[in-house]
C-alpha positions in Angstrom: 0.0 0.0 0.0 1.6 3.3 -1.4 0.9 6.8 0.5 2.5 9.7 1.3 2.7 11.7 4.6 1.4 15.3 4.2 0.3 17.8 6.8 -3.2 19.0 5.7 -3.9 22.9 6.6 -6.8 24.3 8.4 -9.8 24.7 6.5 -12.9 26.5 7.0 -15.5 24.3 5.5 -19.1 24.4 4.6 -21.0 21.4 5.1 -24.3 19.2 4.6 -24.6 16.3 7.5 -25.7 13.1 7.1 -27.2 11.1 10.2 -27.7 7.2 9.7 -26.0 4.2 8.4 -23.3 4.6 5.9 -23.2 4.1 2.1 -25.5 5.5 -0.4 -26.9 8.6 2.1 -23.6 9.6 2.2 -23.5 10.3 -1.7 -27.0 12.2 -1.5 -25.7 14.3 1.4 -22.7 15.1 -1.2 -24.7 15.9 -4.0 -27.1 18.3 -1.9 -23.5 20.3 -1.2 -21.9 20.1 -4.3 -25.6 21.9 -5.8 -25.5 24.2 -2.8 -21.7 25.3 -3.9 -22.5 25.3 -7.6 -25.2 28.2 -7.3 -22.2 30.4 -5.3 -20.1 29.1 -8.5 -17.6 27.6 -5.8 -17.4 24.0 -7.7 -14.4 24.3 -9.9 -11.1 22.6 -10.7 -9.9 24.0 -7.6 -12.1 22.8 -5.2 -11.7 20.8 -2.1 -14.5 18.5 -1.5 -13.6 15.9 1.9 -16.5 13.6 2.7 -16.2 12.9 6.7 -17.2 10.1 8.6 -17.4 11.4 12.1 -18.1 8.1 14.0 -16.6 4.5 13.8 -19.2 2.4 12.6 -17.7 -0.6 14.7 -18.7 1.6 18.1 -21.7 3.5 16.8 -24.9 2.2 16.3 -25.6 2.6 12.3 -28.6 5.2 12.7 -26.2 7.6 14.8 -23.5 7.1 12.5 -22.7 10.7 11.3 -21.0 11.7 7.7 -20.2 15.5 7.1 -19.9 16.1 3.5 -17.9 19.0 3.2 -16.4 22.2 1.0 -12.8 24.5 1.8 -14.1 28.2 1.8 -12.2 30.8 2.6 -12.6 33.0 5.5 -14.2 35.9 3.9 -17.0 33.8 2.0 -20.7 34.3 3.5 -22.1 30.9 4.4 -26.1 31.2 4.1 -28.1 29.0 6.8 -29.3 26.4 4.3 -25.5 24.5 5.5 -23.5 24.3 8.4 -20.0 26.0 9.0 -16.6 24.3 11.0 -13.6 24.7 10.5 -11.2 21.5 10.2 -7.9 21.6 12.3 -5.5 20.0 10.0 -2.3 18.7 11.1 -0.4 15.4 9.7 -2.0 12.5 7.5 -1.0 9.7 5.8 -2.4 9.9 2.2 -3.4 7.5 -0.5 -4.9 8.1 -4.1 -6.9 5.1 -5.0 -10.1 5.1 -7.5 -12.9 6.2 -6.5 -15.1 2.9 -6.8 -16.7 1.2 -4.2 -14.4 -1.8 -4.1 -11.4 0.2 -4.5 -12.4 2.8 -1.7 -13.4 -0.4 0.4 -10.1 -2.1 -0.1 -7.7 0.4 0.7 -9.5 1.5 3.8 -8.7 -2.2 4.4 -5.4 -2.3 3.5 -4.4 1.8 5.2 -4.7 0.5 8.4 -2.6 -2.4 8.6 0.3 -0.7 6.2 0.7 2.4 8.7 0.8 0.1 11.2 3.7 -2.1 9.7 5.4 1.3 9.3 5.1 2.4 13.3 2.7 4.9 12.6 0.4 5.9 15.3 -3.0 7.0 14.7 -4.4 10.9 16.1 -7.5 11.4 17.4 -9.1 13.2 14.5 -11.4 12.0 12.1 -10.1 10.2 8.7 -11.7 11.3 5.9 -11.7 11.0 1.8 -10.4 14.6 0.1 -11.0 15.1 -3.1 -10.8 18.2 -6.0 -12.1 19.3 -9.2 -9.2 17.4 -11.2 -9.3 14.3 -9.1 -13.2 14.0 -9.4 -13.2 14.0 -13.4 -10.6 11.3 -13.3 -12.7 8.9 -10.8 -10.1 8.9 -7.9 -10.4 10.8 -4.2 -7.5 10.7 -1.4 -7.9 8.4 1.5 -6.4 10.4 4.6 -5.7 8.9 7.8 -4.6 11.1 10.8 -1.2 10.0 12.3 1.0 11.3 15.4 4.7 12.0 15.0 
């Protein structure tokens, strides 16, 4: 398994939550915000979308499960009250490009775990989530991200 450690930067984010089991929700919950940001003509190449699960499904009951799907604005954009605001605190991640299918998303969230372990990586307490951009969504692939201590 192939990724790359990068520190991620704060963001400010606008996002659309999602409360219930994960899989196809999660989609609909991106597609609401990716609409939202079209109408502010925010959805371009340069875009950063990150879809974030908030809860680990193997200690949270599916219907509380929580997935925040999410858009970088910067700090002087106006954010109407049809989404929510946060701000993510960045800091360092181990990253892996893989394509964005099912399977392959699946997979290497199998395989991450157990390769940044093998490495004596430690994980933070910060969500993981999947990053992706304007470029990387036209060419079917998204960035796994995993938080990791030094």
């Amino acid at each position: 398994m192939h990724f790359t450690v990068q520190t991620l930067p704060k963001y400010r984010l606008a996002y659309v939550r999602q409360i219930g089991p994960y899989g196809p929700a999660n989609s609909q919950a991106m597609e609401k915000l990716k609409m939202w940001a079209k109408g502010k003509n925010w959805l371009h190449e340069s875009a950063v979308l990150l879809g974030i699960p908030q809860d680990n499904p193997a200690t949270t009951l599916p219907q509380n499960c929580r997935y925040d799907a999410c858009i970088v604005v910067s700090q002087d954009e106006p954010i109407d009250d049809s989404v929510c605001e946060a701000e993510f605190p960045g800091g360092k991640y181990a990253v892996c490009t893989v394509k964005h299918t099912s399977e392959d998303v699946r997979r290497a969230w199998a395989e991450l775990f157990p390769a940044l372990q093998v490495d004596g990586y430690q994980l933070d307490d910060k969500p993981v989530l999947e990053r992706y951009t304007g470029e990387m969504i036209h060419n079917d692939q998204c960035e796994l991200c995993v938080p990791i201590k030094f």
